[in-house]
N, CA, C and O atoms as a GROMACS GRO file, in nm:
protein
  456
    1UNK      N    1  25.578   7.934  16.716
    1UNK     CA    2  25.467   7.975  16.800
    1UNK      C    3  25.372   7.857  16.818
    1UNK      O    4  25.354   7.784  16.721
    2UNK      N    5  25.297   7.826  16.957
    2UNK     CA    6  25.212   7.715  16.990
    2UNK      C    7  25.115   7.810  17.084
    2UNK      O    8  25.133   7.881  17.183
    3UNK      N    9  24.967   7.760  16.973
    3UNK     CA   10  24.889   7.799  17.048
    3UNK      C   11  24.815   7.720  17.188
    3UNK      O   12  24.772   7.605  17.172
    4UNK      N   13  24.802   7.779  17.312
    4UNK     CA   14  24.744   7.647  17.365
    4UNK      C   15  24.630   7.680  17.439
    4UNK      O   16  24.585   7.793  17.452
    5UNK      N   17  24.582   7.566  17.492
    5UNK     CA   18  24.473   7.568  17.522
    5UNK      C   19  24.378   7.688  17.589
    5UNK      O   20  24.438   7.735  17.685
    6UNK      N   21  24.266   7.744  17.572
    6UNK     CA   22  24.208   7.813  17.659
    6UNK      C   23  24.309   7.981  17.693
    6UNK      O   24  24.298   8.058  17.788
    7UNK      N   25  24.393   7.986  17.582
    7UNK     CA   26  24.420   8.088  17.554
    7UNK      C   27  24.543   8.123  17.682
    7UNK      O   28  24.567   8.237  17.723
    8UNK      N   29  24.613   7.996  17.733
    8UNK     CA   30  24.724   8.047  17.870
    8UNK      C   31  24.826   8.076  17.778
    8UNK      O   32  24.828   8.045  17.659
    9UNK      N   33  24.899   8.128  17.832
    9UNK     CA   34  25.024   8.220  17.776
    9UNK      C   35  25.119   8.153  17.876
    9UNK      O   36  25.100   8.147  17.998
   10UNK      N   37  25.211   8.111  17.818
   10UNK     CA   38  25.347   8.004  17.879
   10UNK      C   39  25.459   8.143  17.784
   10UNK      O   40  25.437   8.190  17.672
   11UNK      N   41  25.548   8.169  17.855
   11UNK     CA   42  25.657   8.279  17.844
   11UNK      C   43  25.748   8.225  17.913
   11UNK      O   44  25.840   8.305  17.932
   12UNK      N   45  25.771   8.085  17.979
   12UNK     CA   46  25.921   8.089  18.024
   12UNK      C   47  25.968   7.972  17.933
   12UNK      O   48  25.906   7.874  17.893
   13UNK      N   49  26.088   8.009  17.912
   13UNK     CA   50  26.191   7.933  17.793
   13UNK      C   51  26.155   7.778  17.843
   13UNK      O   52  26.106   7.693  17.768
   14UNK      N   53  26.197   7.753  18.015
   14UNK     CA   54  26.255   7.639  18.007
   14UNK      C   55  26.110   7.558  17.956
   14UNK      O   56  26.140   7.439  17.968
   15UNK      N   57  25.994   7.565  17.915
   15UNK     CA   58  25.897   7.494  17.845
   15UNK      C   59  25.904   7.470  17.730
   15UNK      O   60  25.853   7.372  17.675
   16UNK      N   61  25.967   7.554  17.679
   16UNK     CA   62  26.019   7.538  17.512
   16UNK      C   63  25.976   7.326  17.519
   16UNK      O   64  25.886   7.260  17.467
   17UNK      N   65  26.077   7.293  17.596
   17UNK     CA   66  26.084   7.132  17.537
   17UNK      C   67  25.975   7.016  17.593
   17UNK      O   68  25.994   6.896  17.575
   18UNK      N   69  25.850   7.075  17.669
   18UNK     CA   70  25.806   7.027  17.694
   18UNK      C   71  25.736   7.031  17.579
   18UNK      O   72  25.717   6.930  17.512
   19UNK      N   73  25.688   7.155  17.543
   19UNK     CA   74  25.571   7.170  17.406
   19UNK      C   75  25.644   7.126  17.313
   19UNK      O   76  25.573   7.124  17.212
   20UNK      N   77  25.756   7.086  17.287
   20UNK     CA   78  25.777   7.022  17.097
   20UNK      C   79  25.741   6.908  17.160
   20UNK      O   80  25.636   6.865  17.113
   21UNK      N   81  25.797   6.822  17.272
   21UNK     CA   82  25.768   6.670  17.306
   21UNK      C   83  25.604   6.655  17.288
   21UNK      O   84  25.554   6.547  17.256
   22UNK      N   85  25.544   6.746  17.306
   22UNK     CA   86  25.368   6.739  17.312
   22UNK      C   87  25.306   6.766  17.183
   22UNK      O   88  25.194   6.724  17.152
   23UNK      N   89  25.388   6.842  17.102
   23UNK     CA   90  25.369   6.861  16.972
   23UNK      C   91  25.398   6.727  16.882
   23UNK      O   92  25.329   6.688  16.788
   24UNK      N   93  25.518   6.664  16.935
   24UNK     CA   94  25.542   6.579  16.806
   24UNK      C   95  25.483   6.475  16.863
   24UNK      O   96  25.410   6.418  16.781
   25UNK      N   97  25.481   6.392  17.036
   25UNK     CA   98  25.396   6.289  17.030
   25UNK      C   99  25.210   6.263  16.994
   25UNK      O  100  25.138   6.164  16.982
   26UNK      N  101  25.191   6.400  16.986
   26UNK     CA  102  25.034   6.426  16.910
   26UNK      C  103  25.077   6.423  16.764
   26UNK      O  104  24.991   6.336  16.746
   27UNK      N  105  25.106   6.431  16.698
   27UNK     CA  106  25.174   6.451  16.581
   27UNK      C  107  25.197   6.284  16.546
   27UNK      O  108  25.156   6.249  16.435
   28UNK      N  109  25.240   6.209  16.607
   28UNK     CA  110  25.307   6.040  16.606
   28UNK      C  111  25.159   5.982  16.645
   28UNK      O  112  25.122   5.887  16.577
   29UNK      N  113  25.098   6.015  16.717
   29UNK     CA  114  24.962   5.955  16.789
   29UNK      C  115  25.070   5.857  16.911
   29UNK      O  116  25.077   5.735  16.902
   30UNK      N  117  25.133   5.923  16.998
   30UNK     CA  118  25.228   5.828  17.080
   30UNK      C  119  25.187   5.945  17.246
   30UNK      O  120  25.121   6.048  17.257
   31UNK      N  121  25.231   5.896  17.303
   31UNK     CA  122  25.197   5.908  17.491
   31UNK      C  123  25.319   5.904  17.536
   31UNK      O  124  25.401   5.813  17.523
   32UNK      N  125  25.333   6.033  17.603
   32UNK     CA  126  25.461   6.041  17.688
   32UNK      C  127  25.389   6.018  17.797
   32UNK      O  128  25.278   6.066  17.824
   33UNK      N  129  25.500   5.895  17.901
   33UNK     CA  130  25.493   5.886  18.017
   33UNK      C  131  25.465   5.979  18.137
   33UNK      O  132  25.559   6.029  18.198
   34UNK      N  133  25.325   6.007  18.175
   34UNK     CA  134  25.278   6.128  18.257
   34UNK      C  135  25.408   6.213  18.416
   34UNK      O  136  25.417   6.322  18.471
   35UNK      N  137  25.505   6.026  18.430
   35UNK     CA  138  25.588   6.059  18.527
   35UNK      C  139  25.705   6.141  18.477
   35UNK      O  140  25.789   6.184  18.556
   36UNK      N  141  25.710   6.164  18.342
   36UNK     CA  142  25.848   6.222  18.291
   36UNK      C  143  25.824   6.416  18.275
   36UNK      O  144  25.718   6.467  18.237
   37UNK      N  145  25.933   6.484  18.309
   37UNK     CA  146  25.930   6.582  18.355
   37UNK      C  147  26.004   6.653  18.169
   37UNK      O  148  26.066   6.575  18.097
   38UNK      N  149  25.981   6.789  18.128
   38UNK     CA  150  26.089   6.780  17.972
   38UNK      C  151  26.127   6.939  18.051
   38UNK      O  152  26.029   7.005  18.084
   39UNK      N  153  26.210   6.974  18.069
   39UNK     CA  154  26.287   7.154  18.111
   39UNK      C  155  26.392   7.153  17.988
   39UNK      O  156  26.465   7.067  17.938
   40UNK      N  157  26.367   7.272  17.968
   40UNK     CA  158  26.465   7.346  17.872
   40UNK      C  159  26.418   7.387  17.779
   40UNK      O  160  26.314   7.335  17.738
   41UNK      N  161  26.492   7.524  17.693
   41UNK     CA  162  26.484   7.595  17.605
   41UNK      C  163  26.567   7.528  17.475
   41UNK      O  164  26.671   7.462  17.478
   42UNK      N  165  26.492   7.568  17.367
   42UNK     CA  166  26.541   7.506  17.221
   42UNK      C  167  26.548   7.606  17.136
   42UNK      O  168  26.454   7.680  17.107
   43UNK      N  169  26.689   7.614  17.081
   43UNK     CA  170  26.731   7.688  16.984
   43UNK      C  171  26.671   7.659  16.886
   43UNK      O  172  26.602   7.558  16.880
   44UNK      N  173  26.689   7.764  16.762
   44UNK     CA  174  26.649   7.774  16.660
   44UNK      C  175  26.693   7.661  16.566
   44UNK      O  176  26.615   7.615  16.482
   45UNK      N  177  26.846   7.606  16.584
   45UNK     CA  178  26.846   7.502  16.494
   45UNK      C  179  26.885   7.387  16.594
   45UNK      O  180  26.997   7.335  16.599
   46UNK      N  181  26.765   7.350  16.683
   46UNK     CA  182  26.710   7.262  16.731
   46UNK      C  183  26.839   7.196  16.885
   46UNK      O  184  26.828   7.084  16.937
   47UNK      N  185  26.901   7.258  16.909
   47UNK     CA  186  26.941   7.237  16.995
   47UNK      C  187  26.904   7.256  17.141
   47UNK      O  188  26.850   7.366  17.151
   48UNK      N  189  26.911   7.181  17.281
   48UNK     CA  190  26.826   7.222  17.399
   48UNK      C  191  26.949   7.308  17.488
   48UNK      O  192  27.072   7.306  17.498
   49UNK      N  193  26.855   7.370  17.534
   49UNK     CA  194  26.931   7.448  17.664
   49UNK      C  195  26.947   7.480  17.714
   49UNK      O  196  26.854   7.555  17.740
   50UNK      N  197  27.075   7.500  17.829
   50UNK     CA  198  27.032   7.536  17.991
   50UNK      C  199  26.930   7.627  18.018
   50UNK      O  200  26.926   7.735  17.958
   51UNK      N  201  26.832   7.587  18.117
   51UNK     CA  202  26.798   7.721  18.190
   51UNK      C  203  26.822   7.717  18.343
   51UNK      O  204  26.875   7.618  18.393
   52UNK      N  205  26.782   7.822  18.417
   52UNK     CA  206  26.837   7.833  18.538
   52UNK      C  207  26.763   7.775  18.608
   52UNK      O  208  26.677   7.704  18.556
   53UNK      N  209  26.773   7.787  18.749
   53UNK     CA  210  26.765   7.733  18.867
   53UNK      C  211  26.704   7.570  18.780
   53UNK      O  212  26.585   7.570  18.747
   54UNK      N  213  26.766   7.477  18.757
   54UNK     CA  214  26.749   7.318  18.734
   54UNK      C  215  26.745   7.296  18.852
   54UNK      O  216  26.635   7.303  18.907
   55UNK      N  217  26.864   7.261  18.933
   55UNK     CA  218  26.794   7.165  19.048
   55UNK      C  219  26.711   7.227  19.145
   55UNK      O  220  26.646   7.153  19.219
   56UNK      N  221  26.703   7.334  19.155
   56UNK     CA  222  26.545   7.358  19.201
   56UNK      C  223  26.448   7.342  19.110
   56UNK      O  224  26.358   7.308  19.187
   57UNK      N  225  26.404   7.341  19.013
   57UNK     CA  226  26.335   7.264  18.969
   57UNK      C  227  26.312   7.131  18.948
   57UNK      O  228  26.198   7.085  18.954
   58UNK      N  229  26.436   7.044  18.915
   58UNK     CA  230  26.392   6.910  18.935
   58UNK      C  231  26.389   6.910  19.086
   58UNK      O  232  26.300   6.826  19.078
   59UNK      N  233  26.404   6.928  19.223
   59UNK     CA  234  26.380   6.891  19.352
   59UNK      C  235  26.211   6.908  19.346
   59UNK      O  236  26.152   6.809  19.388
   60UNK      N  237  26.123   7.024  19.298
   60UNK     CA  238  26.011   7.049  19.307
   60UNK      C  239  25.946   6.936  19.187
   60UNK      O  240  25.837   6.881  19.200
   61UNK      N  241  26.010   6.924  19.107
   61UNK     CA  242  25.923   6.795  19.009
   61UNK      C  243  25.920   6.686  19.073
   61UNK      O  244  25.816   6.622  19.084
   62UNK      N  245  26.060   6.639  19.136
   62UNK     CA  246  26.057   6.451  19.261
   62UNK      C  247  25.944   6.534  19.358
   62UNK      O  248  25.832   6.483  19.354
   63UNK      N  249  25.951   6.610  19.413
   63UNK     CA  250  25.839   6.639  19.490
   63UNK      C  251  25.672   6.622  19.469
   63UNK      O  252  25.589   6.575  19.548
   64UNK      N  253  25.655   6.675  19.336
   64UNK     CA  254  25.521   6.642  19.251
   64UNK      C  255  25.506   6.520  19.208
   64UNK      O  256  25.394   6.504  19.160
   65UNK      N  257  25.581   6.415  19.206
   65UNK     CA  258  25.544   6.288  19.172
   65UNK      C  259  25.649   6.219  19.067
   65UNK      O  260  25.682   6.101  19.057
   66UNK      N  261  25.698   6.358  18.977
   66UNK     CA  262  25.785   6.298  18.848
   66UNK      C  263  25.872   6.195  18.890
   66UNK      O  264  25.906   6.186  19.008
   67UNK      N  265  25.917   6.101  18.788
   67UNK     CA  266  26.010   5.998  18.861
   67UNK      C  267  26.149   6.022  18.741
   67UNK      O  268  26.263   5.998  18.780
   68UNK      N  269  26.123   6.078  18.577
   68UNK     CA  270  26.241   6.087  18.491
   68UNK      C  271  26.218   6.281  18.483
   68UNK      O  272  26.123   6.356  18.504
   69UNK      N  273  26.352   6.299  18.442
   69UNK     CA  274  26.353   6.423  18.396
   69UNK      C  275  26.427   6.442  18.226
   69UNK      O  276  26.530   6.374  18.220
   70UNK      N  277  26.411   6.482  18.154
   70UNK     CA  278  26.448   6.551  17.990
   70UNK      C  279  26.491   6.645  18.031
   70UNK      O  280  26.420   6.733  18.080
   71UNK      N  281  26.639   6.653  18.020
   71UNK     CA  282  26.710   6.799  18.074
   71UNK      C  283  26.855   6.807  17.949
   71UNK      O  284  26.936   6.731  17.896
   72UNK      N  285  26.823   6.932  17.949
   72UNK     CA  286  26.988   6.942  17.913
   72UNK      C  287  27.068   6.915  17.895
   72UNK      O  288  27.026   6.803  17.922
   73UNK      N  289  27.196   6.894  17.864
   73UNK     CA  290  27.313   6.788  17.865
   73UNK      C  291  27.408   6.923  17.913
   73UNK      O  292  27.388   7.036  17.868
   74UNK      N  293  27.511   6.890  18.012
   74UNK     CA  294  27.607   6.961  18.063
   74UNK      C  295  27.588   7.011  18.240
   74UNK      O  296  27.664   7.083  18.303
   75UNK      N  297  27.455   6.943  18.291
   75UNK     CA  298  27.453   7.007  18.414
   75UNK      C  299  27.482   6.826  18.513
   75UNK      O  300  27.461   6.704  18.513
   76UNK      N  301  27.563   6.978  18.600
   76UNK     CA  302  27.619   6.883  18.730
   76UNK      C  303  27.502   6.896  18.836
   76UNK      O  304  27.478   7.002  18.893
   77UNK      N  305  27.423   6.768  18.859
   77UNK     CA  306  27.367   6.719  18.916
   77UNK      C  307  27.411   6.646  19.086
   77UNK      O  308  27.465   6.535  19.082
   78UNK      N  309  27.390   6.698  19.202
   78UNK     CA  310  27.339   6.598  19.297
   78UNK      C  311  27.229   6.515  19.295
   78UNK      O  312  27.143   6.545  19.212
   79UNK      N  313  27.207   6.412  19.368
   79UNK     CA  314  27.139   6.259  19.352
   79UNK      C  315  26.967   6.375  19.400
   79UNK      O  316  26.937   6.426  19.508
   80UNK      N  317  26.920   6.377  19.317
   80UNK     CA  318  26.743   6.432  19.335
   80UNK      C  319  26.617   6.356  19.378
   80UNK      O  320  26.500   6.385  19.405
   81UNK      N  321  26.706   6.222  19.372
   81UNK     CA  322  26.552   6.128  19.374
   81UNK      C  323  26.487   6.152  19.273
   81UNK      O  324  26.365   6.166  19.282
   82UNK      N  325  26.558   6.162  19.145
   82UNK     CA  326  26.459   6.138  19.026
   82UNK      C  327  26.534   6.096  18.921
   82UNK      O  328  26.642   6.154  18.913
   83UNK      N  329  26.507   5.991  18.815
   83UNK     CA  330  26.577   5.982  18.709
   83UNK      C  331  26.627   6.086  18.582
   83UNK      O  332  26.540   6.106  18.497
   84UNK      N  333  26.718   6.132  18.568
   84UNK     CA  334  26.770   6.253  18.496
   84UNK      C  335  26.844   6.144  18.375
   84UNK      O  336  26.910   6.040  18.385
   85UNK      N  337  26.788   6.236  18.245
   85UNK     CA  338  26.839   6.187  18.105
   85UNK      C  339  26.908   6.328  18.050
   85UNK      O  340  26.826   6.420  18.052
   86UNK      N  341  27.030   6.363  18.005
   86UNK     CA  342  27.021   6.485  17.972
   86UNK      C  343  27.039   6.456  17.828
   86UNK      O  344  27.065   6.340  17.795
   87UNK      N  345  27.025   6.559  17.727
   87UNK     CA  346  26.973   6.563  17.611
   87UNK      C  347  27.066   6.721  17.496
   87UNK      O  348  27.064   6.839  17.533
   88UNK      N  349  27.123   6.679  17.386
   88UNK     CA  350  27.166   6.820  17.368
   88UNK      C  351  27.096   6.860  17.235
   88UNK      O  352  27.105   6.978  17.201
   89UNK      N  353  27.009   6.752  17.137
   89UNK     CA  354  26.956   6.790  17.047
   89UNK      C  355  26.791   6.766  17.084
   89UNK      O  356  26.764   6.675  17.162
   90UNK      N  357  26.715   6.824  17.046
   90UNK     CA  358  26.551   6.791  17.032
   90UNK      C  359  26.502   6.616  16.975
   90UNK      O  360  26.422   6.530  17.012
   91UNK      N  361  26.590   6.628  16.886
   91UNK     CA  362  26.586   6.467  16.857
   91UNK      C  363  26.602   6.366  16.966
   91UNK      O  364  26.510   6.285  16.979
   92UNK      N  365  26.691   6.360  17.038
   92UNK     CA  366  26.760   6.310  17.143
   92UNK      C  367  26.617   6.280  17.280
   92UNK      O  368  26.567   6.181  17.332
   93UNK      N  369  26.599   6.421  17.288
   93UNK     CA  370  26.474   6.421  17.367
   93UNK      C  371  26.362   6.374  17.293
   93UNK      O  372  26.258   6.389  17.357
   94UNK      N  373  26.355   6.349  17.241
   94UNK     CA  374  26.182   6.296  17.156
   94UNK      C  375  26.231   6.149  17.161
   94UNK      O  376  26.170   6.064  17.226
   95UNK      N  377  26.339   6.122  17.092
   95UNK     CA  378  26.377   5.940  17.092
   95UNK      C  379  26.369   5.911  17.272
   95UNK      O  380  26.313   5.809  17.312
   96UNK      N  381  26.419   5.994  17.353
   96UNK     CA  382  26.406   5.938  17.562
   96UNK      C  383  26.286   5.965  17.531
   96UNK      O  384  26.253   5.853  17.492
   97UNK      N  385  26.190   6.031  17.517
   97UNK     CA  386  26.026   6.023  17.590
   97UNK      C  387  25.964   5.980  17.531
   97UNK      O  388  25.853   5.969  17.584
   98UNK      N  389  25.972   5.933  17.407
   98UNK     CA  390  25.874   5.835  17.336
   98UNK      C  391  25.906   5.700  17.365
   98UNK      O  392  26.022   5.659  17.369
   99UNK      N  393  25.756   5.596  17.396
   99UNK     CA  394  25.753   5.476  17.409
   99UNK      C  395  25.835   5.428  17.258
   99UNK      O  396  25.808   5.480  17.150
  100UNK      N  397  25.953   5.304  17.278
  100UNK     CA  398  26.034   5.245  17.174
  100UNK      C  399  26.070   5.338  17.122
  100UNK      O  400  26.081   5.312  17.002
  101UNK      N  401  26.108   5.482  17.154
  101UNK     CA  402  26.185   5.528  17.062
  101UNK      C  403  26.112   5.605  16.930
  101UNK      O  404  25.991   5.583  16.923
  102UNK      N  405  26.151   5.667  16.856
  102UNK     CA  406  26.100   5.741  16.735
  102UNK      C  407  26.237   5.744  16.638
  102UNK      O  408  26.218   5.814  16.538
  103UNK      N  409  26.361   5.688  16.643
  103UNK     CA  410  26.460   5.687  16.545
  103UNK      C  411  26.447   5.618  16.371
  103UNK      O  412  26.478   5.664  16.262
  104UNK      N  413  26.385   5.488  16.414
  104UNK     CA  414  26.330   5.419  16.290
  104UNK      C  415  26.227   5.523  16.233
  104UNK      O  416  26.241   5.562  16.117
  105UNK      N  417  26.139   5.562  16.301
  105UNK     CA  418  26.044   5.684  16.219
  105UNK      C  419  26.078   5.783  16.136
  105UNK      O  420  26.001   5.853  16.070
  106UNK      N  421  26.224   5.790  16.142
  106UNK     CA  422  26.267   5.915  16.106
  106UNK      C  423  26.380   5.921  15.945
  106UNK      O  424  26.471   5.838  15.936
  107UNK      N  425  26.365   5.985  15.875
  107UNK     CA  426  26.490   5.965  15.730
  107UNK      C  427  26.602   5.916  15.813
  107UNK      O  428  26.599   5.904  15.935
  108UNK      N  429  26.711   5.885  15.728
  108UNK     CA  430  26.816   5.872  15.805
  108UNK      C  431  26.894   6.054  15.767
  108UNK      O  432  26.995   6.097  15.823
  109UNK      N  433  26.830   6.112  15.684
  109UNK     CA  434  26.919   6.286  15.709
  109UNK      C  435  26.838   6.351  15.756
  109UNK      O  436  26.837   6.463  15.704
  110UNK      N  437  26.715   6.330  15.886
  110UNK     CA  438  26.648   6.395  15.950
  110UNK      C  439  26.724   6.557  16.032
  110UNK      O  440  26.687   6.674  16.021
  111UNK      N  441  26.820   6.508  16.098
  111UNK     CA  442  26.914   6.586  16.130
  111UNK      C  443  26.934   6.740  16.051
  111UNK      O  444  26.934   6.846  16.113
  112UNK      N  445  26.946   6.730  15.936
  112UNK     CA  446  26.998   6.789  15.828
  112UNK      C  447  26.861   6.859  15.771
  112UNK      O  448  26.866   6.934  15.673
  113UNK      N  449  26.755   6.834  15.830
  113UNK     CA  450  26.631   6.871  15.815
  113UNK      C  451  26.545   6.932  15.906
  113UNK      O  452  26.436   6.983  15.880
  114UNK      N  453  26.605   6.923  16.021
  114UNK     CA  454  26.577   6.988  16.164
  114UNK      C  455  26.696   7.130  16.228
  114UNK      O  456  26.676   7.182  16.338
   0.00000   0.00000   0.00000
């Protein structure tokens, strides 16, 4: 559970991965790149995952300005005009949206702990 600001209520999955990326780079004292977009839902033992309509959503994120997207790993993509990283663990996504990375930060049995 994440409480946020001013009391809004976020109920759709595919945010799940935006809020851990916002959780742990406040957490690091680190800045995700404002152009990077994070969609998808995260399992319980930390895995990301599909949600629906993606490329309508990334078409409406290149539209808003985003230039990368944090997505999923397994979706077939046409060319969006936006940079797409797909991702199948939470780790994975935190090491793409953090400046240099966050791997050295981490045990080496982090995995096994997440």
């Amino acid at each position: 559970y994440v409480a946020t600001a001013g009391g809004l209520g976020v109920e759709e999955p595919a945010a799940d991965l935006g809020m851990a990326i916002a959780v742990v780079a406040s957490f690091r004292d680190r800045v995700v790149d404002p152009r990077t977009v994070m969609i998808g839902e995260i399992s319980l033992g930390g895995q990301v995952r599909l949600v629906s309509q993606m490329e309508l959503r990334l078409k409406e994120a290149a539209k808003l300005g985003f230039k990368r997207a944090i997505i999923p790993k397994g979706q077939t993509l046409s060319d969006l005009g936006i940079e797409i990283i797909q991702v199948s663990r939470v780790l994975d996504a935190i090491i793409a949206a953090l400046p240099g990375g966050l791997r050295q930060d981490f045990p080496e049995d982090i995995e096994d702990q997440i």
